[in-house]
C-alpha positions in Angstrom: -24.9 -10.8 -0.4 -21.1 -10.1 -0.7 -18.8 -12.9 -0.7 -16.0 -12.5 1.6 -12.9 -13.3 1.4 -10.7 -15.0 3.9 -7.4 -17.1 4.6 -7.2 -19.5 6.9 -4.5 -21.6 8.2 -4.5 -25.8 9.3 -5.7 -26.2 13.1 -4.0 -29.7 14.4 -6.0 -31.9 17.2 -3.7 -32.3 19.7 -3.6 -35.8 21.1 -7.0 -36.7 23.0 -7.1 -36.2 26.2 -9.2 -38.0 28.8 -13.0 -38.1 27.4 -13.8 -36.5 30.9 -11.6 -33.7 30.4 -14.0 -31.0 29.5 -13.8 -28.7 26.5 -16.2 -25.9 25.2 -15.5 -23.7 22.0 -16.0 -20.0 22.2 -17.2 -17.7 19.4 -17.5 -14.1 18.7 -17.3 -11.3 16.2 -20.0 -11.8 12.7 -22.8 -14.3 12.5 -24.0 -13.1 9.2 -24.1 -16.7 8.2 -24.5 -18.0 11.4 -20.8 -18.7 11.6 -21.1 -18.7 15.3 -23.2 -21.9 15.6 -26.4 -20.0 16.1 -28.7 -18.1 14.2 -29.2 -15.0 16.5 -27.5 -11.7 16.9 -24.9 -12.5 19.7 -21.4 -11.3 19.1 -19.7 -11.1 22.1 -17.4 -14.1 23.0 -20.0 -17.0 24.0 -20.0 -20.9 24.2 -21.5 -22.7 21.1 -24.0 -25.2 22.0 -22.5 -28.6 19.9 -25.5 -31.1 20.6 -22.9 -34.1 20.6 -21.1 -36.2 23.4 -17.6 -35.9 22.2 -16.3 -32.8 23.0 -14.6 -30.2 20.8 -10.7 -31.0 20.2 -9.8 -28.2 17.5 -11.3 -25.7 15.7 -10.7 -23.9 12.1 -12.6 -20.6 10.8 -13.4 -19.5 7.0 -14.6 -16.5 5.8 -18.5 -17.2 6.9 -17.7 -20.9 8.1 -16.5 -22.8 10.9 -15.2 -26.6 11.2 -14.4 -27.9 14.5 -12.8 -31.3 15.2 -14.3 -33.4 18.0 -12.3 -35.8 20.1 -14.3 -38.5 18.5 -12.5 -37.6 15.5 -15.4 -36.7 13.7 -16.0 -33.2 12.0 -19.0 -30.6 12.3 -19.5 -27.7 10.5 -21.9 -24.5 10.4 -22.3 -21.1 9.0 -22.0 -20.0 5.2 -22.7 -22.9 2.8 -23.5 -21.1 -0.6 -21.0 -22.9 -2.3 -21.0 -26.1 -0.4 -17.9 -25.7 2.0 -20.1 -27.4 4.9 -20.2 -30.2 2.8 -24.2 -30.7 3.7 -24.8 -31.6 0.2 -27.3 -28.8 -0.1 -26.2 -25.9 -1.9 -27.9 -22.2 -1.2 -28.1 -22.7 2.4 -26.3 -21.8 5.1 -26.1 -24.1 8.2 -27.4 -22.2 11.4 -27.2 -25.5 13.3 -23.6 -27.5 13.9 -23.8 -30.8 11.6 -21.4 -33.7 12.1 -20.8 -35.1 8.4 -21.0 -38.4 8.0 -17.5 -40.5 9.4 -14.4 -40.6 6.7 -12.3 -43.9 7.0 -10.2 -42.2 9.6 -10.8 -39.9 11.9 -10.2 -36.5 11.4 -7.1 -35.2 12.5 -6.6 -32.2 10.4 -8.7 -29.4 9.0 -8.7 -25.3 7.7 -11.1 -23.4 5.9 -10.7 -21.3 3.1 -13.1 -18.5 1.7 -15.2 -21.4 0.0 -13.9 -24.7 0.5 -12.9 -26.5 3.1 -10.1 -29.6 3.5 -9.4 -31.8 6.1 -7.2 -34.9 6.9 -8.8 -38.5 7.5 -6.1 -40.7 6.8 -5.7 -39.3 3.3 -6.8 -35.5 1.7 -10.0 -34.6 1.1 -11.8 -31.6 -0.1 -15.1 -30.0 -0.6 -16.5 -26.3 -2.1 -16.1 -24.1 -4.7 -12.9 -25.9 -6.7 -11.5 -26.3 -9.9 -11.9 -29.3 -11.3 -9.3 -31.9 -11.2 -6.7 -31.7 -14.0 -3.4 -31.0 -14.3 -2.5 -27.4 -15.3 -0.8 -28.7 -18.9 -4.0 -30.3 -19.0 -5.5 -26.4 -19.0 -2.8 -24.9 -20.7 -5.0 -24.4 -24.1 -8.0 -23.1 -22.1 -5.6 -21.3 -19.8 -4.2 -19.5 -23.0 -7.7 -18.8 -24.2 -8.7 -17.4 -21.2 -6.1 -14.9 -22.2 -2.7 -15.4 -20.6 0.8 -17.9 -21.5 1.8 -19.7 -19.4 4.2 -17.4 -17.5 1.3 -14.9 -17.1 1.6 -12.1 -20.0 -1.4 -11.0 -21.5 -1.7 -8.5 -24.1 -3.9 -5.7 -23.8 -7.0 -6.4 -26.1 -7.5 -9.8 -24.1 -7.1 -7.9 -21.1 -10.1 -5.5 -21.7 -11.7 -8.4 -22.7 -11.5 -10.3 -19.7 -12.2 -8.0 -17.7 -15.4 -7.2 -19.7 -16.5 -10.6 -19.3 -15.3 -10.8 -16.1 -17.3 -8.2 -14.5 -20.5 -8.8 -16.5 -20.9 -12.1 -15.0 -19.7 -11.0 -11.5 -22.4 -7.7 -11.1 -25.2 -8.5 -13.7 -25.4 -12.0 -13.6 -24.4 -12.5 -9.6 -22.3 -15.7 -11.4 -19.6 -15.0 -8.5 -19.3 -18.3 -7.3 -18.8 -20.1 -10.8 -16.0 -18.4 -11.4 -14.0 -19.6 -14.9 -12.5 -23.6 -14.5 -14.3 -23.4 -10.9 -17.4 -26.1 -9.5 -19.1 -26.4 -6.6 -18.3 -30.1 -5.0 -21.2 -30.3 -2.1 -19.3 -33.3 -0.4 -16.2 -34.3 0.4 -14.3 -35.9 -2.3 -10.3 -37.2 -2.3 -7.5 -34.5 -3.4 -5.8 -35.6 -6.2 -2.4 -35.6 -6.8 -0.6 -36.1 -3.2 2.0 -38.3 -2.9 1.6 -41.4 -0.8 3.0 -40.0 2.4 2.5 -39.2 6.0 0.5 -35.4 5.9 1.9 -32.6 8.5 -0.4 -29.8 7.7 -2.5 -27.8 6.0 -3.3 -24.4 4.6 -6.7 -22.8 2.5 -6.5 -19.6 1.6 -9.1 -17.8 -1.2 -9.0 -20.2 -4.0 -6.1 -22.3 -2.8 -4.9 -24.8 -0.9 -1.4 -26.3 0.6 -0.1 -29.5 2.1 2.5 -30.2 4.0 4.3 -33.9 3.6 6.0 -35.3 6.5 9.0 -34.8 4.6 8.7 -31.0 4.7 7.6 -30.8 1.1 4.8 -28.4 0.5 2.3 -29.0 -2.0 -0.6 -26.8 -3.5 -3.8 -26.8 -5.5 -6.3 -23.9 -6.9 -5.7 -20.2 -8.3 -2.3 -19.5 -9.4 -2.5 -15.9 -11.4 -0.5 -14.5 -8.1 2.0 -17.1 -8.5 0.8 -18.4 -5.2 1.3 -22.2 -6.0 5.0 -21.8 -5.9 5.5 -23.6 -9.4 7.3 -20.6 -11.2 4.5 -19.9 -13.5 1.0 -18.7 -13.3 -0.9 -21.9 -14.4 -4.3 -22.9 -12.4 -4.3 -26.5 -10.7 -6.9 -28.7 -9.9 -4.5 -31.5 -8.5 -1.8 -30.9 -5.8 1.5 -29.9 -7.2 5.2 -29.6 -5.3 6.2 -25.9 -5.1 9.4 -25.1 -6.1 11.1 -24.6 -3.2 14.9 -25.2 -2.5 15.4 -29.0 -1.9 17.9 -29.0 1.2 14.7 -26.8 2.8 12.3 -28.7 4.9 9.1 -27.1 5.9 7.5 -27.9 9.3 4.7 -25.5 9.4 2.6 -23.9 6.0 -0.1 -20.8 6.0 -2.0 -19.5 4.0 -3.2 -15.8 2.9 -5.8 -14.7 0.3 -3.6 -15.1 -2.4 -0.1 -15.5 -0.4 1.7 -18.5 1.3 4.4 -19.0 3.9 5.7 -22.0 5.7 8.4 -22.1 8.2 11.3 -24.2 7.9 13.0 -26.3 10.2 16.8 -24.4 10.6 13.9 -21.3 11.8 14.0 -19.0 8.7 10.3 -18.3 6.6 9.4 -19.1 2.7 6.7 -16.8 1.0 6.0 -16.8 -2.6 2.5 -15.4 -4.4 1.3 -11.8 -4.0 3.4 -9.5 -2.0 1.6 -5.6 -2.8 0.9 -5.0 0.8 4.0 -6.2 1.9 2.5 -9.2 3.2 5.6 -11.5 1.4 7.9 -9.6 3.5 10.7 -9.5 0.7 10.7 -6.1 0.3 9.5 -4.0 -2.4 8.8 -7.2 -4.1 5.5 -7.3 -5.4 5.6 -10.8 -6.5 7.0 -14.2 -5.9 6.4 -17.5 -8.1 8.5 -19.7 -6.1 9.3 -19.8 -2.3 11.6 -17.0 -1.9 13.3 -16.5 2.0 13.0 -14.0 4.2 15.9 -12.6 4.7 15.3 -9.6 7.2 14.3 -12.5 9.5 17.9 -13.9 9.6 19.4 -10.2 9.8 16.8 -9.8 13.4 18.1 -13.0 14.0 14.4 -14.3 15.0 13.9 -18.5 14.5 10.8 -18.7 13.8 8.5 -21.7 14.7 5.4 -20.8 13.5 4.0 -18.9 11.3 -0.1 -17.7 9.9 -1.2 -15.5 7.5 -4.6 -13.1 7.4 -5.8 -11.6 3.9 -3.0 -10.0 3.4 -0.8 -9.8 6.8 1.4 -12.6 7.8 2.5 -13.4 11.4 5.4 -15.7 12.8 6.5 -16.6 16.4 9.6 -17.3 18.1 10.7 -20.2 20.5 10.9 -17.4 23.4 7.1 -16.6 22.7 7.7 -13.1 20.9 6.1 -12.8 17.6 6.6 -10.1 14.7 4.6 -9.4 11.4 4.6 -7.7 8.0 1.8 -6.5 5.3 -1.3 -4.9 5.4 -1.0 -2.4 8.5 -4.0 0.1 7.3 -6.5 -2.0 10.2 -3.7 -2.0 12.7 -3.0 -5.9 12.3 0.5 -5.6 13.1 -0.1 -4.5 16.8 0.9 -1.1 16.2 0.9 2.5 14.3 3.2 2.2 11.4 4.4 5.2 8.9 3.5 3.6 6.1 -0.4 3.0 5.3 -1.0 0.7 3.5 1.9 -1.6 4.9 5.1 -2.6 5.5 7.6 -5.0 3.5 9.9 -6.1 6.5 9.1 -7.4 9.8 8.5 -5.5 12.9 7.9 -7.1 16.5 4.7 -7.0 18.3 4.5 -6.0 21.5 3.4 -9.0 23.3 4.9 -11.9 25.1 4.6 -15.5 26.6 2.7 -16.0 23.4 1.7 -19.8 23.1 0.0 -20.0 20.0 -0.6 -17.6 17.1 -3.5 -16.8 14.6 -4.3 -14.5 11.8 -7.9 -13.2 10.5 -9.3 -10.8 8.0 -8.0 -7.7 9.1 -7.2 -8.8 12.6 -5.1 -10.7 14.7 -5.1 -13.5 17.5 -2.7 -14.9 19.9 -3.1 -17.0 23.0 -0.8 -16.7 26.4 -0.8 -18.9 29.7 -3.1 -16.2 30.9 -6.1 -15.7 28.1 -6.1 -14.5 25.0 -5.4 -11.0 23.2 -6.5 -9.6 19.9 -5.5 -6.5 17.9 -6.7 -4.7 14.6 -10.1 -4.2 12.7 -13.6 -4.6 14.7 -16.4 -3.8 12.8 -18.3 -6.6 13.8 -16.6 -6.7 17.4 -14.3 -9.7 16.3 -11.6 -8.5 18.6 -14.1 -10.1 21.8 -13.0 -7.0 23.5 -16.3 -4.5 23.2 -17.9 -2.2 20.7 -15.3 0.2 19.2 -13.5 0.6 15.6 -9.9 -0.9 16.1 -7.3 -1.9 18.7 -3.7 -0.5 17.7 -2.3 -2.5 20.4 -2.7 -6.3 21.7 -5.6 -6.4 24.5 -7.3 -9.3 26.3 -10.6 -11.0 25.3 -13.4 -10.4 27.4 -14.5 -14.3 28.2 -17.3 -13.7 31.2 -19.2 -16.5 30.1 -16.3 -18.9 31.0 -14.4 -19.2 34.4 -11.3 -17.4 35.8 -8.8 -17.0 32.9 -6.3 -17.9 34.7 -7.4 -21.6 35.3 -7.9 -22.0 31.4 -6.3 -23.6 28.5 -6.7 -22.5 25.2 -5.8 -25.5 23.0 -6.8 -24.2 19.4 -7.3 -20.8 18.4 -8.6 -19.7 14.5 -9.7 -16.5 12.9 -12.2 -15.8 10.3 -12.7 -12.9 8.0 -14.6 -10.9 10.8 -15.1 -13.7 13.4 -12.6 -15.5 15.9 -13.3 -18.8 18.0 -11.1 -21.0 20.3 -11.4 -24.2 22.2 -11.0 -24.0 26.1 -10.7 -26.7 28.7 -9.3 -26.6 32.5 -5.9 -26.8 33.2 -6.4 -28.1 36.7 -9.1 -31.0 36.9 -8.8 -31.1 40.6 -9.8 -27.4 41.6 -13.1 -28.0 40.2 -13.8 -24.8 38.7 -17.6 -22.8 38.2 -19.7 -25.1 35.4 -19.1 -24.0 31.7 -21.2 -21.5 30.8 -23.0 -20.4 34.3 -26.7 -18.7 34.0 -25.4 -16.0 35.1 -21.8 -15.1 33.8 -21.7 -11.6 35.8 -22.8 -13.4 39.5 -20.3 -16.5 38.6 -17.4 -13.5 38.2 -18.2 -12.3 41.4 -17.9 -15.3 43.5 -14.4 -14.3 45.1 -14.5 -11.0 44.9 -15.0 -9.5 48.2 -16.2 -12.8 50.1 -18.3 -12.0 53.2 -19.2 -15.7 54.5 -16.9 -18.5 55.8 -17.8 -22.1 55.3 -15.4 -24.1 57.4 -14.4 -27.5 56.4 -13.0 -30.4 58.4 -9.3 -29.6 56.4 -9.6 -25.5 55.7 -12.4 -23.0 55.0 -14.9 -21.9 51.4 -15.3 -18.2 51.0 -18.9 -17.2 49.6 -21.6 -14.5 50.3 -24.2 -14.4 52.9 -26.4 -12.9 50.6 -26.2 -15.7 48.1 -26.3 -18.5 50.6 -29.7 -16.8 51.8 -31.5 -17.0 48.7 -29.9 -20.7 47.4 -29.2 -22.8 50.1 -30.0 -20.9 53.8 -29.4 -24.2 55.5 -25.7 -23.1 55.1 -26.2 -20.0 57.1 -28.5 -21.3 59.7 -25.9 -24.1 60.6 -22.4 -22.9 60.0 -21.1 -26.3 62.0 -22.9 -28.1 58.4 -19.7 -28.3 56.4 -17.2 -28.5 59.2 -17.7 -32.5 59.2 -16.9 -32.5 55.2 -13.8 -31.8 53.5 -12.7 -28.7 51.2 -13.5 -30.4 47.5 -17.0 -31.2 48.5 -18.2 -27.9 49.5 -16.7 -26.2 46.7 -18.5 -27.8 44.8 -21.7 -27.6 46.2 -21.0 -23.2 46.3 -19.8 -23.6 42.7 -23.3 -25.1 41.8 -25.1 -22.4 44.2 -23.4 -19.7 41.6 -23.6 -21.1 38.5 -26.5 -23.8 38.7 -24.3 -26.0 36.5 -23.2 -29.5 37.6 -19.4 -30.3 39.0 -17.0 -30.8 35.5 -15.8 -34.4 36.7 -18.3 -36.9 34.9 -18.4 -39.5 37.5 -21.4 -39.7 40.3 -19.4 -38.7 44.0 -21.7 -40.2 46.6 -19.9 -37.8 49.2 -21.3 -35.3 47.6 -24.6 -37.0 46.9 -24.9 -37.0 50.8 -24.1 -33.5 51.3 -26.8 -32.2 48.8 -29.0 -34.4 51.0 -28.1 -32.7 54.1 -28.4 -29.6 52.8 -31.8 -30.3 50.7 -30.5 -29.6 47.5 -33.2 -31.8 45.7 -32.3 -30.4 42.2 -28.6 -30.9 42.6 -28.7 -34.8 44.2 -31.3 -35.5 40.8 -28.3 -33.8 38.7 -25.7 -35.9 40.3 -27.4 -39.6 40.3 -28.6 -38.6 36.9 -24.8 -39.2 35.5 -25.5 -43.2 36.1 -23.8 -44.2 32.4 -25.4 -46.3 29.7 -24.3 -47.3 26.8 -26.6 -45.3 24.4 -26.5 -44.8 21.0 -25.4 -41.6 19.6 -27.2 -41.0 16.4 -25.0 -39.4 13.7 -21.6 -39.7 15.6 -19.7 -42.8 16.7 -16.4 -43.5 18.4 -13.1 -44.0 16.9 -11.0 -47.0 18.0 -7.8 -49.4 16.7 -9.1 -53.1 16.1 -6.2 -55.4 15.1 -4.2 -52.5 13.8 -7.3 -50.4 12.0 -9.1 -47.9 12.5 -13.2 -48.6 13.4 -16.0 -46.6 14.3 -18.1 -47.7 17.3 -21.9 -48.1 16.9 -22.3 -46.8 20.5 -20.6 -44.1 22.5 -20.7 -44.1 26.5 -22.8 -40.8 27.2 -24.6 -39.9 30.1 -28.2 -40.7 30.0 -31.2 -37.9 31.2 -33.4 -39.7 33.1 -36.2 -37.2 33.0 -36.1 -36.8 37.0 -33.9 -33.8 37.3 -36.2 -31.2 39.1 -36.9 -27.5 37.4 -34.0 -24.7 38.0 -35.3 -21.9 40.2 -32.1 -19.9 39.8 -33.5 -17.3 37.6 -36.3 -17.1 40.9 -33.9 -16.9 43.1 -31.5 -14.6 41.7 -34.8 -12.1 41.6 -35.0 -12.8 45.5 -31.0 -11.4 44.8 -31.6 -8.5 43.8 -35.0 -7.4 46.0 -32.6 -7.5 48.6 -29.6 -5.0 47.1 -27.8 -2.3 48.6 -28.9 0.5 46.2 -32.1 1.6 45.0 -31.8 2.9 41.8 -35.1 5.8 40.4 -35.1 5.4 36.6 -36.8 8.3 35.3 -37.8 8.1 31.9 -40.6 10.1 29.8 -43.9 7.9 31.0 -42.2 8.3 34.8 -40.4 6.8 37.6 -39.5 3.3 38.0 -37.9 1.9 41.4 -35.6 -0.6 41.2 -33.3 -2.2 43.8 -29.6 -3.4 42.7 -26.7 -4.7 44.4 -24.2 -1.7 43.6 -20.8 -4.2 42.8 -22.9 -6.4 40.3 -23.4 -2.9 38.8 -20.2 -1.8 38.8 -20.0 -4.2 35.7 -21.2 -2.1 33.5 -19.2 1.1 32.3 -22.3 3.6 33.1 -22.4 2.9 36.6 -19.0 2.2 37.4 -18.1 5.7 36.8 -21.3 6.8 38.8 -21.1 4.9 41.6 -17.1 4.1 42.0 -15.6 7.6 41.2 -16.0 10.3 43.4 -18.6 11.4 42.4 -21.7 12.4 44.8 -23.8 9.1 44.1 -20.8 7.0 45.1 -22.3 7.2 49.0 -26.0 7.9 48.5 -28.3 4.5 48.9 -30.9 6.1 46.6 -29.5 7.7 43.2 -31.5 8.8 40.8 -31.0 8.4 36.6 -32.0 9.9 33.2 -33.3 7.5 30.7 -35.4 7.5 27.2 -37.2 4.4 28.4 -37.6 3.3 32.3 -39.0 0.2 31.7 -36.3 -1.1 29.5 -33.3 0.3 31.9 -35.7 -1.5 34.6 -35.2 -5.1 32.3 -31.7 -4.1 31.5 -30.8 -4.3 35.6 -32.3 -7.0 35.9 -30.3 -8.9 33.2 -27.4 -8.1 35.2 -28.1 -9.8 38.3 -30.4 -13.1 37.0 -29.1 -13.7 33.8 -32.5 -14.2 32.4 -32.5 -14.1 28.5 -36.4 -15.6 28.6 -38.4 -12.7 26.9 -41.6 -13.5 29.0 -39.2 -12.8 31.8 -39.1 -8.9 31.3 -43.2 -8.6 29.8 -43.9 -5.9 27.2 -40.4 -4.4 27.0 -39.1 -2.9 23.5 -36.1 -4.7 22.3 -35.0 -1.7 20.7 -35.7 0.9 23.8 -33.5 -2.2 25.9 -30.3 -2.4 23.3 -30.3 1.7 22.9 -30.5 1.9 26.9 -28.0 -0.9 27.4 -25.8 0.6 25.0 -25.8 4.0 27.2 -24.7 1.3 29.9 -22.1 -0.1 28.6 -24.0 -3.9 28.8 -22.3 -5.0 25.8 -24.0 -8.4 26.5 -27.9 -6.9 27.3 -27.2 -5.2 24.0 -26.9 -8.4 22.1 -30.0 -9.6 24.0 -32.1 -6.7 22.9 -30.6 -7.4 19.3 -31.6 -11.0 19.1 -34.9 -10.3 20.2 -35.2 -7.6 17.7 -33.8 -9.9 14.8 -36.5 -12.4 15.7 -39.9 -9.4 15.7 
């Protein structure tokens, strides 16, 4: 399998919040190494399951890897581990389910993710992958010589044909690609070697390099130099960290890192970049090269402060204090947010169109920012890592497509990352008190729908819940029987209890509310009252990941973390029954007619509005839009039949939908524009 190549910059974990603030990270795009947390052929943006009772704080991608930081301040990783950038201490595997590594001295408080190695920040550097071993690069300079180059970098060209012999004999014939010359595979995490003994700010991994950032705004960097990308004025390899050459009234406050490019930001607003530049991705111009941090000086001339800045393969990206960002490089995949003249790329900066931006990240060949309202992508999506549906490109920014999480506009987005063909982000609530719809509701598409076009009023003793009958009827039809039920309870409580009627997910707040306790009692909502009670805490043991806390001035790890405890007396869900019940009673009968005959189904004709197919059917003018009874063409009606009924239950149990071909359901789903029923069908497929 092809290795790919990726840059990735340093995520930071904010300060930790509250332990009951919730969090969830999100993932989409490729899971050809199961870089999503799961091994299954999902691609569209959807929660990853982290089995561990600290939620996620921050999270970093790699090419075919992903590290995320939990509030504990302990790190998990998953996805590609060929050359032991999980740090599993098993080479030739890659991790399909999240591991937590064993605890550091510190927590972890820093990470990023290169192509093969990864590095993170527990009180001091460490670093694990495919690395060169750690010497000095005058330590290498004979067997940097012999490998064919002085130490500026000339080579004449008999040793060039020669290496490049060599070279490509051992990369194609003898598949030797990750034992590249000078390079080893370290399978756990080992200290970096040659830091200074000061506070770190940051962090950067790009191919086969790596960069720190000192608290003094000094940058530092390790790895492959042949681009100049270590900043040291020559072209000498470096196991050990080395101080780039940059000007020494300059002070650096953020650092990036591209495939074999770097740029860090420095305090007075103005960028540095120094290593390869042939795409433009340097931003100095026609330069095609820089050994030492070089300024960008069409930055100053825009008169853009910049204070932040990422960098994709070969694309960079920086942001303003006002929110307004602007990018150079590669512009062939339409990373810059826009059609440009010149193909290949462009060597001074031009704005984005996009504002209000809060946070900024760089992938592969695409792009990633986050706003106060969700999130927007732009460029290459062959694998869908846009989050946005299946097409080739975006030229312009455009929103994610999060249905499995709650209203976007009730969401924070406190770490964003790309990866070579994959994105992720951690997402918690901004408002604790309005007690949104559960993280990740059985069914995304009914959970979207629960203020749209309310018919049903739940009055309250201080103001009114909006809902529909039809829900109410098959969930809780006390609630309709006796409208005068809620009118003795206030506002909060009966929120809750509709937000649990939609989603079948518990309230986010981790402590047990005997209010509501009583009202699920009232209203026989057996299931719910177990789910509630159930959150007694105990102080259980959680195997594999402890707490963090100070003890007289030190950091400790706790041999017990407060969790909530699972009884065993929570009651079976019959959502996926009910939401059957649902649909027998919809406002549209749909006649599938496929080759073997006619299939009947009932629907509920705004659940499938959803989906592009019918929207245009049924909302556009056309004929169908007021018949109760319309009648479609399909290549398979029982698999159109199991597609509809994904929509309304959410059901992704295969003995749900009996002898239905994956294959007839993704094709089917695909003409439906079901994005999410075509990932189905491919994960049942992938496991035939």
């Amino acid at each position: 399998r092809r290795q790919l190549k990726c840059a990735c910059f340093c995520v930071c974990v904010p300060a930790y919040p509250s332990m009951n603030v919730p969090s969830v990270l999100v993932a989409w795009g490729s899971n050809s190494s199961s870089q999503l947390g799961a091994q299954d052929a999902r691609r569209s943006p959807s929660i990853v399951q982290l089995p561990f009772s600290s939620p996620p704080a921050a999270v970093a991608c790699g090419a075919e890897h992903c590290a995320v930081v939990l509030r504990s301040g302990r790190l998990v990783l998953f996805g590609r581990n060929k050359e032991g950038q999980c740090g599993a201490g098993e080479e030739n595997r890659d991790v399909v389910a999240p591991i937590c590594l064993p605890p550091f001295s510190r927590p972890v408080t820093l990470v990023a993710c290169g192509s093969s190695h990864t590095i993170a920040l527990a009180g001091q550097v460490y670093e694990w992958g495919l690395l060169l071993a750690q010497s000095r690069g005058d330590e290498n300079r004979e067997g940097y010589q012999r490998y064919g180059k002085s130490m500026m970098g000339a080579e004449d060209s008999n040793e060039f044909r020669e290496r490049l012999v060599r070279q490509s004999f051992e990369k194609y014939l003898l598949s030797s690609e990750c034992h590249e010359e000078g390079r080893e595979i370290v399978q756990t995490p080992r200290a970096a070697m040659g830091l200074p003994n000061k506070e770190v700010k940051g962090l950067a991994t790009g191919w086969a390099h790596a960069a720190v950032l000192m608290e003094d705004g000094r940058v530092w960097a390790a790895g492959y130099n042949e681009k100049g990308q270590l900043g040291i004025g020559t072209r000498v390899n470096n196991g050990c960290f080395v101080e780039c050459h940059s000007p020494k009234d300059v002070k650096f406050q953020k650092v990036a890192a591209g495939l074999n490019h770097l740029a860090a930001c420095a305090t007075d607003g103005s960028v540095y970049t120094w290593g390869l530049g042939s795409l433009g991705q340097l931003g100095l111009g026609k330069k095609k090269e820089a050994r030492t941090p070089t300024r960008v000086q069409s930055l100053v001339e825009m008169d853009f402060q910049v204070v932040d800045v990422v960098a994709g393969d070969n694309h960079t990206l920086a942001q303003n204090r006002d929110g307004e960002v602007c990018g150079w490089g590669h512009t062939e995949y339409f990373q810059l947010g826009t059609r440009v003249g010149e193909r290949q790329g462009t060597d001074n900066p031009i704005r984005i169109r996009v504002n209000g931006v809060r946070s900024i990240s760089a992938g592969g060949k695409f792009s990633l920012v986050a706003l106060d309202d969700g999130i927007h992508t732009w460029g290459w999506n062959s694998n869908r890592e846009l989050g946005q549906g299946a097409f080739q490109y975006g030229v312009h920014p455009m929103p994610v497509q999060l249905t499995t999480l709650p209203a976007q506009t009730h969401l924070d987005f406190v770490s964003i990352s790309c990866g070579a063909n994959y994105a992720a982000c951690v997402v918690q609530p901004k408002d604790m008190d309005a007690q949104h719809a559960a993280w990740g509701p059985r069914n995304p598409r009914l959970a979207a729908h629960q203020n749209m076009q309310p018919d049903f009023v739940l009055k309250t003793v201080d103001g009114a819940v909006r809902c529909h009958r039809r829900v109410l009827k098959v969930r809780c039809p006390k609630l309709i029987e006796d409208e005068s039920i809620t009118q003795s309870w206030p506002t909060s409580s009966v929120q809750k209890i509709v937000d649990y009627l939609y989603s079948d997910r518990e309230p986010l707040n981790k402590t047990v509310d005997q209010q509501l306790v009583q009202l699920a009692v009232t209203l026989g909502l057996g299931r719910f009252k177990a789910i509630l009670e159930d959150r007694s805490t105990a102080r259980a043991a959680a195997e594999g990941e402890g707490q963090y806390v100070r003890v007289n001035g030190k950091w400790v790890q706790q041999d017990t973390l407060e969790q909530p405890v699972n009884t065993g007396g929570i009651p079976e869900s019959t959502f996926y029954e009910d939401m059957a019940m649902l649909q027998q009673g919809g406002d549209l009968v749909l006649r599938l007619k496929g080759p073997d005959g006619v299939l009947n189904v009932t629907a509920w004709r705004s659940l499938l509005c959803d989906a592009h197919y019918f929207a245009a059917l049924l909302d556009r003018g056309f004929l169908e839009a007021n018949q109760s009874e319309v009648i479609v063409q399909v290549d398979d009606a029982a698999a159109a039949a199991a597609a509809i009924t994904f929509m309304h239950t959410g059901d992704r149990r295969r003995v749900s939908y009996g002898n239905v071909d994956p294959s007839a359901l993704w094709k089917v789903a695909d003409l439906f524009g079901m994005d999410d029923v075509v990932e189905l069908g491919e994960e049942w497929t992938a496991t035939m």
